[in-house]
Gaussian input, Z-matrix of N, CA and C with variables (Angstrom, degrees):
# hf/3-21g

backbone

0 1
 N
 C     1     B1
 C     2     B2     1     A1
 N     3     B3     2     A2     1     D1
 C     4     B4     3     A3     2     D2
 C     5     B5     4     A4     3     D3
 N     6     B6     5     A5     4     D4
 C     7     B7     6     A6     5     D5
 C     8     B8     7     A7     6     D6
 N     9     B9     8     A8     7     D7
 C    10    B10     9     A9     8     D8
 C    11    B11    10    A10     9     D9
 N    12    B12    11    A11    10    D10
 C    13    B13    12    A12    11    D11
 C    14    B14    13    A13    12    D12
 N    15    B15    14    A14    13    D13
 C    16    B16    15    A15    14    D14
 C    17    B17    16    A16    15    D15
 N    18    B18    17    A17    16    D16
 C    19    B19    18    A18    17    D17
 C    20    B20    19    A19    18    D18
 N    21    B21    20    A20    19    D19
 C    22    B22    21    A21    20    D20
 C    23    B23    22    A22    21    D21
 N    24    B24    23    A23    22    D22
 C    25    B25    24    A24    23    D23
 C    26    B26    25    A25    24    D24
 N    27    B27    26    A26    25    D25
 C    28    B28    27    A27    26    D26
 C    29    B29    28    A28    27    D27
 N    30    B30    29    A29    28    D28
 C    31    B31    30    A30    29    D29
 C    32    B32    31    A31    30    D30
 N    33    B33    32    A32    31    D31
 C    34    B34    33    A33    32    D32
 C    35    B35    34    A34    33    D33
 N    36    B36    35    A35    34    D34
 C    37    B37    36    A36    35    D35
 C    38    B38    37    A37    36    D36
 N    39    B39    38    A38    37    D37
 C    40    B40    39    A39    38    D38
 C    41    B41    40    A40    39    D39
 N    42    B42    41    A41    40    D40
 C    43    B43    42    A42    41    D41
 C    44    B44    43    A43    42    D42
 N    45    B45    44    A44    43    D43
 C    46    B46    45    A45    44    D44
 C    47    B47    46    A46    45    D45
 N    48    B48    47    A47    46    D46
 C    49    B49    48    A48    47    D47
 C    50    B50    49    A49    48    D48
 N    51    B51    50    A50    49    D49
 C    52    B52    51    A51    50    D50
 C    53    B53    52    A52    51    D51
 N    54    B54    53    A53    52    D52
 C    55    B55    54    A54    53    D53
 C    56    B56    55    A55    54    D54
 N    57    B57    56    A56    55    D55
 C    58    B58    57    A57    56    D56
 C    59    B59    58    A58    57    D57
 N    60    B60    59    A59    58    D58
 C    61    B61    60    A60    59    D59
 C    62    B62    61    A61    60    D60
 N    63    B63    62    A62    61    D61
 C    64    B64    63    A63    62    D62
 C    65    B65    64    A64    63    D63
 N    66    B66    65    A65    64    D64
 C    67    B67    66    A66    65    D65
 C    68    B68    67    A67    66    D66
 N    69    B69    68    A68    67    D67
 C    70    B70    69    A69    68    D68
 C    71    B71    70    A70    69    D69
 N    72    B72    71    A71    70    D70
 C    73    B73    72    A72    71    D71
 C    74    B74    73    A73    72    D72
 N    75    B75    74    A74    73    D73
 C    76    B76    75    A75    74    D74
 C    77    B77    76    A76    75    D75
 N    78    B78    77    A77    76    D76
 C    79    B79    78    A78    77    D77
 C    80    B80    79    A79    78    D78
 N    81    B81    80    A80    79    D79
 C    82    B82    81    A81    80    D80
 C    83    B83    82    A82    81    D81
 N    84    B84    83    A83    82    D82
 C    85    B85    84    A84    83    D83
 C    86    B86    85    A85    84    D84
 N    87    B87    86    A86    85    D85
 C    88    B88    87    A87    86    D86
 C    89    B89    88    A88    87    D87
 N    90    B90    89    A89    88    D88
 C    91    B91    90    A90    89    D89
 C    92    B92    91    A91    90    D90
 N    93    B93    92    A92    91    D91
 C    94    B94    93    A93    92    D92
 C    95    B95    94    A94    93    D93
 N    96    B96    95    A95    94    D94
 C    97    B97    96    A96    95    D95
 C    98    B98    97    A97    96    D96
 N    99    B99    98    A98    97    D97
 C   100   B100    99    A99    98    D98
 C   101   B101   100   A100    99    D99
 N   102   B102   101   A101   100   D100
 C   103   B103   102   A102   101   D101
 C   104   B104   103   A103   102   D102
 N   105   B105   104   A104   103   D103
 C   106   B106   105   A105   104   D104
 C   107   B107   106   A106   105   D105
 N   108   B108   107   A107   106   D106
 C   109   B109   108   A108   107   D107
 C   110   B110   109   A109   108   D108
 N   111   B111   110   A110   109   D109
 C   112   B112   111   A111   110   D110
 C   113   B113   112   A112   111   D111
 N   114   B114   113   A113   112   D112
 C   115   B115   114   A114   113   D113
 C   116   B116   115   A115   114   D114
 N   117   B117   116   A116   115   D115
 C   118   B118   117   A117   116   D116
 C   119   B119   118   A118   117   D117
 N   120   B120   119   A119   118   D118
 C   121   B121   120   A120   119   D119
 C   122   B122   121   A121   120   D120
 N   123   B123   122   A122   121   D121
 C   124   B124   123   A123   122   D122
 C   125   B125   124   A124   123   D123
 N   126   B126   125   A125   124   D124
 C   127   B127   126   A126   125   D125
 C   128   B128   127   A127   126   D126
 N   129   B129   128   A128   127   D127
 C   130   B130   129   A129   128   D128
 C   131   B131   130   A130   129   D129
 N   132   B132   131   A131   130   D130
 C   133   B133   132   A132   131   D131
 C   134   B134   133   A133   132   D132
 N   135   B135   134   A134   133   D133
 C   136   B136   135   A135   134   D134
 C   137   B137   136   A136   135   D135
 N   138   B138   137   A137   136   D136
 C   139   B139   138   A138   137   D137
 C   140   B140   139   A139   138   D138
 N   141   B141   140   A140   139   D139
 C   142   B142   141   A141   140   D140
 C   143   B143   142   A142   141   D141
 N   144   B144   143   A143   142   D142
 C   145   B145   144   A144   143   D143
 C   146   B146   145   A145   144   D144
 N   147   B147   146   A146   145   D145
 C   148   B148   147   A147   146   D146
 C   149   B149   148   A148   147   D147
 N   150   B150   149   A149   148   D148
 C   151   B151   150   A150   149   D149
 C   152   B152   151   A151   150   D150
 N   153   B153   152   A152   151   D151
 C   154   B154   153   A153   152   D152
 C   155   B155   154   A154   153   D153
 N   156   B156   155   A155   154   D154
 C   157   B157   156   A156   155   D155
 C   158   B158   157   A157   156   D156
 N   159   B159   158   A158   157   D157
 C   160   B160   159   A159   158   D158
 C   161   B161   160   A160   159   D159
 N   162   B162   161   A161   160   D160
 C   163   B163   162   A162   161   D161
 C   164   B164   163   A163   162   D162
 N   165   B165   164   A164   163   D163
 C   166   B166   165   A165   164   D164
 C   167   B167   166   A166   165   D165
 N   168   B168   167   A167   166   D166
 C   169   B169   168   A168   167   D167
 C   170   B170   169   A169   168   D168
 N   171   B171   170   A170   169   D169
 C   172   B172   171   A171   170   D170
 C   173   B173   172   A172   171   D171
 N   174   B174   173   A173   172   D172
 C   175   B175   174   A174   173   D173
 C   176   B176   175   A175   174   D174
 N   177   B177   176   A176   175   D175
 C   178   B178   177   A177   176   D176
 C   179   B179   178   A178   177   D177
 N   180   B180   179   A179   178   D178
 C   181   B181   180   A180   179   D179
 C   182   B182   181   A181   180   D180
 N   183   B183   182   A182   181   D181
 C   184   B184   183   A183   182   D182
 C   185   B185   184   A184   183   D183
 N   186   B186   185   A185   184   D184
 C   187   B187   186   A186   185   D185
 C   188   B188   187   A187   186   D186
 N   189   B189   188   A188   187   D187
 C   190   B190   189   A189   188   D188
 C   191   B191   190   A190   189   D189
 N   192   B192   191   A191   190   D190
 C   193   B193   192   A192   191   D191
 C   194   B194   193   A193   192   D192
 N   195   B195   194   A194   193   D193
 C   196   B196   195   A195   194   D194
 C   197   B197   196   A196   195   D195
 N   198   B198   197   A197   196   D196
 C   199   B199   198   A198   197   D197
 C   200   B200   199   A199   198   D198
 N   201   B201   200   A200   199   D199
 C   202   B202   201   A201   200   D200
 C   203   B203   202   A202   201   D201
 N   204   B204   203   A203   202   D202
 C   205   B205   204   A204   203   D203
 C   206   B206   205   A205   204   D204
 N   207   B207   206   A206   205   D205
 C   208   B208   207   A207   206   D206
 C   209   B209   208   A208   207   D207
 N   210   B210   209   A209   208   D208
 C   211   B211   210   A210   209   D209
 C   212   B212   211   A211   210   D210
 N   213   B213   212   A212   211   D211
 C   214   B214   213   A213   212   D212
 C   215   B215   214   A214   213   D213
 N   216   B216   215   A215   214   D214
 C   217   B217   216   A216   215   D215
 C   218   B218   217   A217   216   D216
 N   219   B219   218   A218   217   D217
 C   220   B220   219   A219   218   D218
 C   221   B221   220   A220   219   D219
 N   222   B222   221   A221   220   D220
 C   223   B223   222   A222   221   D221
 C   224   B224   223   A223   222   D222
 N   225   B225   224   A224   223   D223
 C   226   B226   225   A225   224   D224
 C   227   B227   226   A226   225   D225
 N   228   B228   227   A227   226   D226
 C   229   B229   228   A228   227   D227
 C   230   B230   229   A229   228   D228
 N   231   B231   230   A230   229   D229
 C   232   B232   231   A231   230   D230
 C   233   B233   232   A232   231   D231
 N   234   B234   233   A233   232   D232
 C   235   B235   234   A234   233   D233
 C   236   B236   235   A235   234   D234
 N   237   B237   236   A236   235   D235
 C   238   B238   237   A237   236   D236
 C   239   B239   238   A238   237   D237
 N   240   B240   239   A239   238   D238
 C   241   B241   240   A240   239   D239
 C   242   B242   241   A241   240   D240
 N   243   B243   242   A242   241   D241
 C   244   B244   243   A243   242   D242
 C   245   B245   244   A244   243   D243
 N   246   B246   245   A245   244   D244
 C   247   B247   246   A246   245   D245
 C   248   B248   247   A247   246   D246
 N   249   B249   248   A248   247   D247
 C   250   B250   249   A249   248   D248
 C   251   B251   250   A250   249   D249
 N   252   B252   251   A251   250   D250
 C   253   B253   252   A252   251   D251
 C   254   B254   253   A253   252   D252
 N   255   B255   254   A254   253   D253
 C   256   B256   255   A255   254   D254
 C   257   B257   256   A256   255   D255
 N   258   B258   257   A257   256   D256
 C   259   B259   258   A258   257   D257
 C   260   B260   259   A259   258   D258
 N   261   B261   260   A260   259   D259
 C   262   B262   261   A261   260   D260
 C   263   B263   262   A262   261   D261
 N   264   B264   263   A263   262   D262
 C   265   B265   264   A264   263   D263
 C   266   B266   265   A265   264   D264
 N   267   B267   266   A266   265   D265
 C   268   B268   267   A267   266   D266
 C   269   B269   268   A268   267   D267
 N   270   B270   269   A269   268   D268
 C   271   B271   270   A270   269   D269
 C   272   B272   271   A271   270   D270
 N   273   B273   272   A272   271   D271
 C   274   B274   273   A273   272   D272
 C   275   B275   274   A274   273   D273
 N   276   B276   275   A275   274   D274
 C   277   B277   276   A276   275   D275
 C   278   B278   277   A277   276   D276
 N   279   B279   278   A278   277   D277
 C   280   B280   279   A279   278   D278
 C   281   B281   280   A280   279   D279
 N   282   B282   281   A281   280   D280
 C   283   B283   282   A282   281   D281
 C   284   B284   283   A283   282   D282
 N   285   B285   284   A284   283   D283
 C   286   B286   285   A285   284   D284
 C   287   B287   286   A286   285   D285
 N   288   B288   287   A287   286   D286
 C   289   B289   288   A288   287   D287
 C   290   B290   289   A289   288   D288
 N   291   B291   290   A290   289   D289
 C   292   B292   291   A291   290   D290
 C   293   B293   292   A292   291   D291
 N   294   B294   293   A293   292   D292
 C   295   B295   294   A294   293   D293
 C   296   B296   295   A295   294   D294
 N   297   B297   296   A296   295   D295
 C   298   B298   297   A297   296   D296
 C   299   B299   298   A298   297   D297
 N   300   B300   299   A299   298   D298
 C   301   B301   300   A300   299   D299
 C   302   B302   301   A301   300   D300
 N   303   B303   302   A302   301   D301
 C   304   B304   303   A303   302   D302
 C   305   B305   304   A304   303   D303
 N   306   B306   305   A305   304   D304
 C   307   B307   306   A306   305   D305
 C   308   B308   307   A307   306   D306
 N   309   B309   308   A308   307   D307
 C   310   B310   309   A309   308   D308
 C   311   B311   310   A310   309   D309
 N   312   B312   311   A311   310   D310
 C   313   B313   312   A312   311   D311
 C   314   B314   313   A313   312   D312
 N   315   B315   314   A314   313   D313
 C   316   B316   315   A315   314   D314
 C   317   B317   316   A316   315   D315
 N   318   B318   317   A317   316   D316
 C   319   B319   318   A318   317   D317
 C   320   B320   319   A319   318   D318
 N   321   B321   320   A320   319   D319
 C   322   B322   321   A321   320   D320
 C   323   B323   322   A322   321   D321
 N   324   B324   323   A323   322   D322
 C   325   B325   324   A324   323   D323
 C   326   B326   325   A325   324   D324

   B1=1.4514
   B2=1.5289
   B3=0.8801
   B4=1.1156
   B5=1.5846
   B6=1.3150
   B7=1.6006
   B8=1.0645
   B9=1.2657
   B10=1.8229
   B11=1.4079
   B12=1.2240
   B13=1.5340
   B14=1.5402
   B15=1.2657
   B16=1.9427
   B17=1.7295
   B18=1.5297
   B19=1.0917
   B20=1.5610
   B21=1.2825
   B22=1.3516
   B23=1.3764
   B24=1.6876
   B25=1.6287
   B26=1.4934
   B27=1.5494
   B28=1.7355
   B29=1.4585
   B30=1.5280
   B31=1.3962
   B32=1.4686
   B33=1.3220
   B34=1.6201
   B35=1.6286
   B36=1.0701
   B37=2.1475
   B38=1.0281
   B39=1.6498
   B40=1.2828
   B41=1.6437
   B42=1.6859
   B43=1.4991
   B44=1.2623
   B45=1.6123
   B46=1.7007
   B47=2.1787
   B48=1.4553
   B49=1.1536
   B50=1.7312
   B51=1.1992
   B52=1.7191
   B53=1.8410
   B54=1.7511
   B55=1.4764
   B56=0.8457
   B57=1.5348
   B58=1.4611
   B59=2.1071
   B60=1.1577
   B61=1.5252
   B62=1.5815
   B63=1.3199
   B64=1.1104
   B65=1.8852
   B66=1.4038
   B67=1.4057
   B68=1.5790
   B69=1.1679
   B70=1.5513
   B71=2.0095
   B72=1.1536
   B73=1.2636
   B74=1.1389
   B75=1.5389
   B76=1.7643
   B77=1.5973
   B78=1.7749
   B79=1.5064
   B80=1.2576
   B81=1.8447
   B82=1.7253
   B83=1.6914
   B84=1.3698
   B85=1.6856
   B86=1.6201
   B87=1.1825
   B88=1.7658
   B89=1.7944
   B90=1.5709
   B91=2.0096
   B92=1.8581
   B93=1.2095
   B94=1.0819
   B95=1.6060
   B96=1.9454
   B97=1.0326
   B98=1.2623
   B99=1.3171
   B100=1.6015
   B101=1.4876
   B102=1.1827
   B103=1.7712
   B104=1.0727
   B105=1.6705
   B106=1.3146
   B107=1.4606
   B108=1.5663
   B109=1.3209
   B110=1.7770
   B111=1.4138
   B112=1.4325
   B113=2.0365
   B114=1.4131
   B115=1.8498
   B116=1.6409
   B117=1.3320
   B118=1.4039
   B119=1.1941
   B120=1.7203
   B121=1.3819
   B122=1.7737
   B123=1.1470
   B124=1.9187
   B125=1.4533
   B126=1.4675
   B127=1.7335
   B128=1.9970
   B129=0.9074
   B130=1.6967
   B131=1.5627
   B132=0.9561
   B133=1.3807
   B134=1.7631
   B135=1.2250
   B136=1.4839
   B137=1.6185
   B138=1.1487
   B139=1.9958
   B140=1.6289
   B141=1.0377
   B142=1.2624
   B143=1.9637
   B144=1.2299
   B145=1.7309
   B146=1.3954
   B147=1.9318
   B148=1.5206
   B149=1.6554
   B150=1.3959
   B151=1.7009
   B152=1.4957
   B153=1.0829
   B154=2.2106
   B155=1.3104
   B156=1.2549
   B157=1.4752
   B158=1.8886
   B159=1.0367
   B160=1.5222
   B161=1.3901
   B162=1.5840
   B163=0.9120
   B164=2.3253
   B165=1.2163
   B166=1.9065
   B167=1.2203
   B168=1.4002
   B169=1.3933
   B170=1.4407
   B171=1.4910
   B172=1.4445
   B173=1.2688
   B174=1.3626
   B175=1.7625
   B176=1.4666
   B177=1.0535
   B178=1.6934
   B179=1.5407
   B180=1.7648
   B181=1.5281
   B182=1.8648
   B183=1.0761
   B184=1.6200
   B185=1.1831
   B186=1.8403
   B187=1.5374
   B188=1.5429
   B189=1.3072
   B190=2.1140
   B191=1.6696
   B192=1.4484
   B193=1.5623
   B194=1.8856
   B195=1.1608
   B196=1.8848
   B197=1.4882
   B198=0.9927
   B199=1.5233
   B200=1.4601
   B201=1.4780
   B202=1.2826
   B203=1.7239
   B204=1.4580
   B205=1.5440
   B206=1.4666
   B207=1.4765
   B208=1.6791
   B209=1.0194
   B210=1.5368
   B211=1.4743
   B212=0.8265
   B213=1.2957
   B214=1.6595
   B215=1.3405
   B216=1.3746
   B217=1.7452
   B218=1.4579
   B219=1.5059
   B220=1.6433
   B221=1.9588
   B222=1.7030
   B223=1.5716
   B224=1.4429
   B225=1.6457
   B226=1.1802
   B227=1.8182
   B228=0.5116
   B229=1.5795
   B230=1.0943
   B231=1.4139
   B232=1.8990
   B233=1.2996
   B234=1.1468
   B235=1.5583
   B236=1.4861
   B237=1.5387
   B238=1.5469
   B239=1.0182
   B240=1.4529
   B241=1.6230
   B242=2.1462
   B243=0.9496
   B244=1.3165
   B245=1.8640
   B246=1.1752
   B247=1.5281
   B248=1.6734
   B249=1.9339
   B250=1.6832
   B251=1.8271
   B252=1.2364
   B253=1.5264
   B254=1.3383
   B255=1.4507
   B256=1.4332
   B257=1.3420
   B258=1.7229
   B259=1.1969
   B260=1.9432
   B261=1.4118
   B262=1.3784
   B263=1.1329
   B264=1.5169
   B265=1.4393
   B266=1.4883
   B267=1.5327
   B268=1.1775
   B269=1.1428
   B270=1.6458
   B271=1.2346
   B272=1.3719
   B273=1.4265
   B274=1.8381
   B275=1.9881
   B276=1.2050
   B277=1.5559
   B278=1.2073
   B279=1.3724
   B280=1.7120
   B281=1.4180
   B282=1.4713
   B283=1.3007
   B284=1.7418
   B285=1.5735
   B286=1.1599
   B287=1.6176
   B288=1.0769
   B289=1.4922
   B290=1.8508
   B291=1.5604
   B292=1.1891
   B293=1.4102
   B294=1.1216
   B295=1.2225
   B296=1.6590
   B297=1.8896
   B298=1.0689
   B299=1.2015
   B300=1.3936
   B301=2.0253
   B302=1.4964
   B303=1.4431
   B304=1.2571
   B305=1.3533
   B306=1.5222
   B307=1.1368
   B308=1.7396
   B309=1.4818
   B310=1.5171
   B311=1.3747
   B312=1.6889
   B313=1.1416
   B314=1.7094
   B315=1.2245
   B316=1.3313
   B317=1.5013
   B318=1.5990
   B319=1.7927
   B320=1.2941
   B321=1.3526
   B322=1.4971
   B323=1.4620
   B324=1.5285
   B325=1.6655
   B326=1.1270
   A1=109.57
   A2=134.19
   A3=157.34
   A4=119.50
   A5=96.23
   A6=126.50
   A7=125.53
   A8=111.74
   A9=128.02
   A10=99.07
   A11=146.36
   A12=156.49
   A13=93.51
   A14=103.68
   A15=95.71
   A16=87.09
   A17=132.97
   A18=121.46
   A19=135.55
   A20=103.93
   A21=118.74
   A22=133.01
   A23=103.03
   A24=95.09
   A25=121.26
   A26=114.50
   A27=106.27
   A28=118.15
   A29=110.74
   A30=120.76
   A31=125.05
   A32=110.95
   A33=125.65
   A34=118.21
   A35=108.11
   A36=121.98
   A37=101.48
   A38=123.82
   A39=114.95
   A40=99.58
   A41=113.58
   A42=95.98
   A43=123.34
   A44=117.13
   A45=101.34
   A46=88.06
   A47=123.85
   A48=116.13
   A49=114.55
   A50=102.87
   A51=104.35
   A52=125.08
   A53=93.89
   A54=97.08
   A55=125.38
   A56=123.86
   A57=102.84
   A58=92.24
   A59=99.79
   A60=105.05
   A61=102.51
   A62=142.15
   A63=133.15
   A64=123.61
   A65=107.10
   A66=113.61
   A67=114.24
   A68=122.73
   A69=157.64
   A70=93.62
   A71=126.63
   A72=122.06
   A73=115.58
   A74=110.93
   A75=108.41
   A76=121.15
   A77=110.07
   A78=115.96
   A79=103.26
   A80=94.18
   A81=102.61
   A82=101.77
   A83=108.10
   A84=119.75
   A85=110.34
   A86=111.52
   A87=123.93
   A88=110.66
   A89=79.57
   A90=93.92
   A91=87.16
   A92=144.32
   A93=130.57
   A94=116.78
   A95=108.61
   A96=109.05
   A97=142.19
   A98=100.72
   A99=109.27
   A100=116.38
   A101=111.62
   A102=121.88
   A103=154.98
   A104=90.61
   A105=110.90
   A106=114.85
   A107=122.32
   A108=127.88
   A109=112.84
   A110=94.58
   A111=93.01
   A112=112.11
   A113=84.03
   A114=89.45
   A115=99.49
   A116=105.11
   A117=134.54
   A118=90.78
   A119=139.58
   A120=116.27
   A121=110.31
   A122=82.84
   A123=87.71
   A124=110.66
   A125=118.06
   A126=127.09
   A127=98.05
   A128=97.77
   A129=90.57
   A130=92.55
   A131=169.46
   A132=159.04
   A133=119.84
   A134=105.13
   A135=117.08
   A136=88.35
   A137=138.05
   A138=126.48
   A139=80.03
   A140=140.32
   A141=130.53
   A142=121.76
   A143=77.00
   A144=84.99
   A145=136.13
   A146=97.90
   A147=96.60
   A148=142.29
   A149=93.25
   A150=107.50
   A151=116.23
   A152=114.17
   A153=122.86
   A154=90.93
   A155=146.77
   A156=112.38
   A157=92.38
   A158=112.07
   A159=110.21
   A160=87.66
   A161=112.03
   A162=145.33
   A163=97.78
   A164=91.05
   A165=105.12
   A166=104.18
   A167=117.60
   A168=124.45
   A169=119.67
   A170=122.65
   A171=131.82
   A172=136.16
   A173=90.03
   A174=116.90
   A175=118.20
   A176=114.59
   A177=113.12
   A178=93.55
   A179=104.77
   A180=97.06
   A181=90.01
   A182=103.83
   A183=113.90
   A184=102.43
   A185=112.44
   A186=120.43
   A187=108.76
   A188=125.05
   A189=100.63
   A190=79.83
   A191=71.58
   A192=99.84
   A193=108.66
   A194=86.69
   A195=94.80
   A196=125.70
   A197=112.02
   A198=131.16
   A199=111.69
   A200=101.73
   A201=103.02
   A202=136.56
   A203=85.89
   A204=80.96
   A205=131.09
   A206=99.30
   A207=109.86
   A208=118.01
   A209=116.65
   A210=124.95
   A211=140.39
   A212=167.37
   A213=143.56
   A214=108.30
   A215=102.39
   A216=104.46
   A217=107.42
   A218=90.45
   A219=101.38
   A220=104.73
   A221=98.16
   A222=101.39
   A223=91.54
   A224=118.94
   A225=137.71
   A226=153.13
   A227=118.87
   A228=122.86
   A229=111.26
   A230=115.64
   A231=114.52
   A232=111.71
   A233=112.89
   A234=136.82
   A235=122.19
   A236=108.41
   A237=120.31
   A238=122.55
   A239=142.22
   A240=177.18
   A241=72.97
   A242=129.55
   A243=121.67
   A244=97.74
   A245=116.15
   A246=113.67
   A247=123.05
   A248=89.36
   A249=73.14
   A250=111.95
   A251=115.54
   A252=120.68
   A253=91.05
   A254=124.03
   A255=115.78
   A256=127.58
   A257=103.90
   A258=128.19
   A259=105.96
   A260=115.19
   A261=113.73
   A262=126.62
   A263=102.15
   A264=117.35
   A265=112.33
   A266=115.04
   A267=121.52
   A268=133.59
   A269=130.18
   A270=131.89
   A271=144.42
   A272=76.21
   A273=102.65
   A274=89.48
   A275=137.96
   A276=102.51
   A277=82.70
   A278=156.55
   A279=130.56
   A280=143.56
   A281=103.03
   A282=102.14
   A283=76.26
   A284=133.78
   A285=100.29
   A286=121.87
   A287=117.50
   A288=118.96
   A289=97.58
   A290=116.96
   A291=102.09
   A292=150.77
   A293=101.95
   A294=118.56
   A295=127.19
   A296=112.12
   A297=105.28
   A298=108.36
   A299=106.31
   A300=118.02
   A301=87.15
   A302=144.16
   A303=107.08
   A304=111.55
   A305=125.35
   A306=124.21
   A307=116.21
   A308=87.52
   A309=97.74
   A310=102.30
   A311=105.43
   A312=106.96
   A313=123.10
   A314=125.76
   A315=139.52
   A316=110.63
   A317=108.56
   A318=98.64
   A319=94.13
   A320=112.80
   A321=130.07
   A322=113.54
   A323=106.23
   A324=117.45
   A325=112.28
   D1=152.90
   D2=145.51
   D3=1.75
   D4=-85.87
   D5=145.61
   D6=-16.82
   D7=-56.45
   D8=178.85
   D9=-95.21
   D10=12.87
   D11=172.89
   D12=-102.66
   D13=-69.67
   D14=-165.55
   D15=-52.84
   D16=-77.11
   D17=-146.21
   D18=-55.16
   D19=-17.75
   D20=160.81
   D21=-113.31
   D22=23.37
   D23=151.35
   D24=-76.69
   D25=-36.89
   D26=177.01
   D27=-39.23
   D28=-51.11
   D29=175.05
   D30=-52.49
   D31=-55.46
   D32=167.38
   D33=-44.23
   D34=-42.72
   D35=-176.49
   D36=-67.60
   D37=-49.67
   D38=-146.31
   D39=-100.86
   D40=-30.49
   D41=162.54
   D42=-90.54
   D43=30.26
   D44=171.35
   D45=-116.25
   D46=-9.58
   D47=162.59
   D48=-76.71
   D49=-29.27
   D50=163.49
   D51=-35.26
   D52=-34.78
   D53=165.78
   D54=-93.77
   D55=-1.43
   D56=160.84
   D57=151.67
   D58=170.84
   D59=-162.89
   D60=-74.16
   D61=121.12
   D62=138.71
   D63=-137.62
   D64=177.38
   D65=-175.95
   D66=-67.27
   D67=154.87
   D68=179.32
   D69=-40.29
   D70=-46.17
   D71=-176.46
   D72=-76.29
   D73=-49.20
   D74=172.39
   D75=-54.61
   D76=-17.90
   D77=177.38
   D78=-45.69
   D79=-53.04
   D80=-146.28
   D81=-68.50
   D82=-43.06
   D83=178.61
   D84=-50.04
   D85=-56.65
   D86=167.72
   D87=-24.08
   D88=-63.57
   D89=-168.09
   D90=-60.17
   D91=-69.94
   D92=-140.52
   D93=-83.34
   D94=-8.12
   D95=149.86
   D96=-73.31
   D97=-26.81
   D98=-178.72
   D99=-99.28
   D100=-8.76
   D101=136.68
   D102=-111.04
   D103=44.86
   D104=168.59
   D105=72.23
   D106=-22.74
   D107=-169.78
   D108=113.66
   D109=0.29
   D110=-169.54
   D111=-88.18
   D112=-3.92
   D113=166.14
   D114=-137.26
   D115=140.41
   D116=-155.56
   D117=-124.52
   D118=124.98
   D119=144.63
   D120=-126.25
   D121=174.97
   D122=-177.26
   D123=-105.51
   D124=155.83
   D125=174.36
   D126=-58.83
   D127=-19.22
   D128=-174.42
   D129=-97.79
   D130=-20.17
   D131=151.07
   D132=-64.30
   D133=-35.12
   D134=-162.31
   D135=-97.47
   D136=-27.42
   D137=-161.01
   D138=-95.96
   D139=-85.84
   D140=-178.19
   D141=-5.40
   D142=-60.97
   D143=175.48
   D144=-76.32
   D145=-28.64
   D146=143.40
   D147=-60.32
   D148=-47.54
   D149=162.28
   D150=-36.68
   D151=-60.46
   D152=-178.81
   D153=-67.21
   D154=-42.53
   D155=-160.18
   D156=-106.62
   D157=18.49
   D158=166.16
   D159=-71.69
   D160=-84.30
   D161=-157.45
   D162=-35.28
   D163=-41.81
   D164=178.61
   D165=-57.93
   D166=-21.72
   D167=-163.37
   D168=53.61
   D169=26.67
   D170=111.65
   D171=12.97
   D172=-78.02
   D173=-170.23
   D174=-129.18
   D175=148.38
   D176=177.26
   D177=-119.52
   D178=169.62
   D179=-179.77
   D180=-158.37
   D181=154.34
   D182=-165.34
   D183=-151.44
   D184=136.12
   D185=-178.17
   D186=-74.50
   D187=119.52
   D188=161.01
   D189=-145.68
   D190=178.24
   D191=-165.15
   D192=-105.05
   D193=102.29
   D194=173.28
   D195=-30.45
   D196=176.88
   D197=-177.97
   D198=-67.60
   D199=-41.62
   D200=165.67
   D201=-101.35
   D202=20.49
   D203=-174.09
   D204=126.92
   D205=-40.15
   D206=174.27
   D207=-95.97
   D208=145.28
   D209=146.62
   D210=-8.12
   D211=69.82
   D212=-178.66
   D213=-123.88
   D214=154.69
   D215=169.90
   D216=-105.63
   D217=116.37
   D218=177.41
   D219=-80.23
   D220=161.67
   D221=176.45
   D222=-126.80
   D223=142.70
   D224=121.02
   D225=-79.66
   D226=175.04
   D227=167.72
   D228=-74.09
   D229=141.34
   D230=150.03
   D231=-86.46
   D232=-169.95
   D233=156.19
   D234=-74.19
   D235=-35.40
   D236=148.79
   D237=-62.03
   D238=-55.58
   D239=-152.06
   D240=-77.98
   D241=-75.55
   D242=-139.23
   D243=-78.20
   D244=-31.05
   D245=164.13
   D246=-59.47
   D247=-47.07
   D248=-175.48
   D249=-71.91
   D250=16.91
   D251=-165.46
   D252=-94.18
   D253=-24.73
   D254=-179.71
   D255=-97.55
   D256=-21.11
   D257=161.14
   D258=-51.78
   D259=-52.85
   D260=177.71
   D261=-64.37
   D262=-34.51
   D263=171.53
   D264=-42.72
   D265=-72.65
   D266=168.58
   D267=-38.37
   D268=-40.28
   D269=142.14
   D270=-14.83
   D271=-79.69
   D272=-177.81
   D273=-66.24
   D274=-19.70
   D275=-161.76
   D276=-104.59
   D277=-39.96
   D278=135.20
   D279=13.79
   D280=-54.74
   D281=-170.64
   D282=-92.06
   D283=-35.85
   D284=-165.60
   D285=-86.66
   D286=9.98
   D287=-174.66
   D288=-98.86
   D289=-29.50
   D290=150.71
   D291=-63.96
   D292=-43.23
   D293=161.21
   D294=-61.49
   D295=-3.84
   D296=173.35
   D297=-94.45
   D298=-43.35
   D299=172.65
   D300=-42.78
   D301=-50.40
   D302=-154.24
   D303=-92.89
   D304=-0.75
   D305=-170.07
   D306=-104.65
   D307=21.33
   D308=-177.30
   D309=-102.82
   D310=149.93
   D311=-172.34
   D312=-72.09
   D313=130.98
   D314=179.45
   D315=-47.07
   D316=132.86
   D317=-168.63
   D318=-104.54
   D319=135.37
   D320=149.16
   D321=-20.03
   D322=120.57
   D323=168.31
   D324=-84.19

């Protein structure tokens, strides 16, 4: 949903910049590798969201020129950026360790 798209992109950026610095396209390629294809995002969903957590100081981002030639602005992590990654961390495995107790099947009385 939707819903569950906005709320776990913060989480998604900052632990796929956790591995290491790269550009805005490999984000989007990243997310659809490491889900199989089952999340898709667009340069108009994903630059937006880099921009605010630039701005959070999150992320830093720097112009160089690729391997092949082009421009791109790569993103990193901060030192902030890498706390609130643990801060989410903690979150997100919350709602999911609840949500597993509840999604387990009910035992016969």
């Amino acid at each position: 949903s939707k819903n569950l798209m906005a709320a776990s992109t913060k989480p998604l950026i900052l632990s796929i910049l956790e591995r290491g610095e790269i550009y805005g396209y490999q984000i989007i390629q990243n997310v659809v590798d490491i889900s199989g294809g089952t999340l898709e995002w667009s340069e108009g969903m994903l630059y937006p969201v880099l921009h605010r957590m630039e701005k959070e100081n999150l992320i830093r981002s720097q112009w160089k020129i690729s391997e092949k030639g082009r421009r791109r602005k790569y993103y990193r992590l901060t030192e902030l950026g890498r706390k609130e990654l643990e801060k989410e961390k903690k979150q997100w495995m919350s709602v999911h360790e609840l949500l597993s107790k509840l999604w387990e099947p009910i035992p016969d009385l």
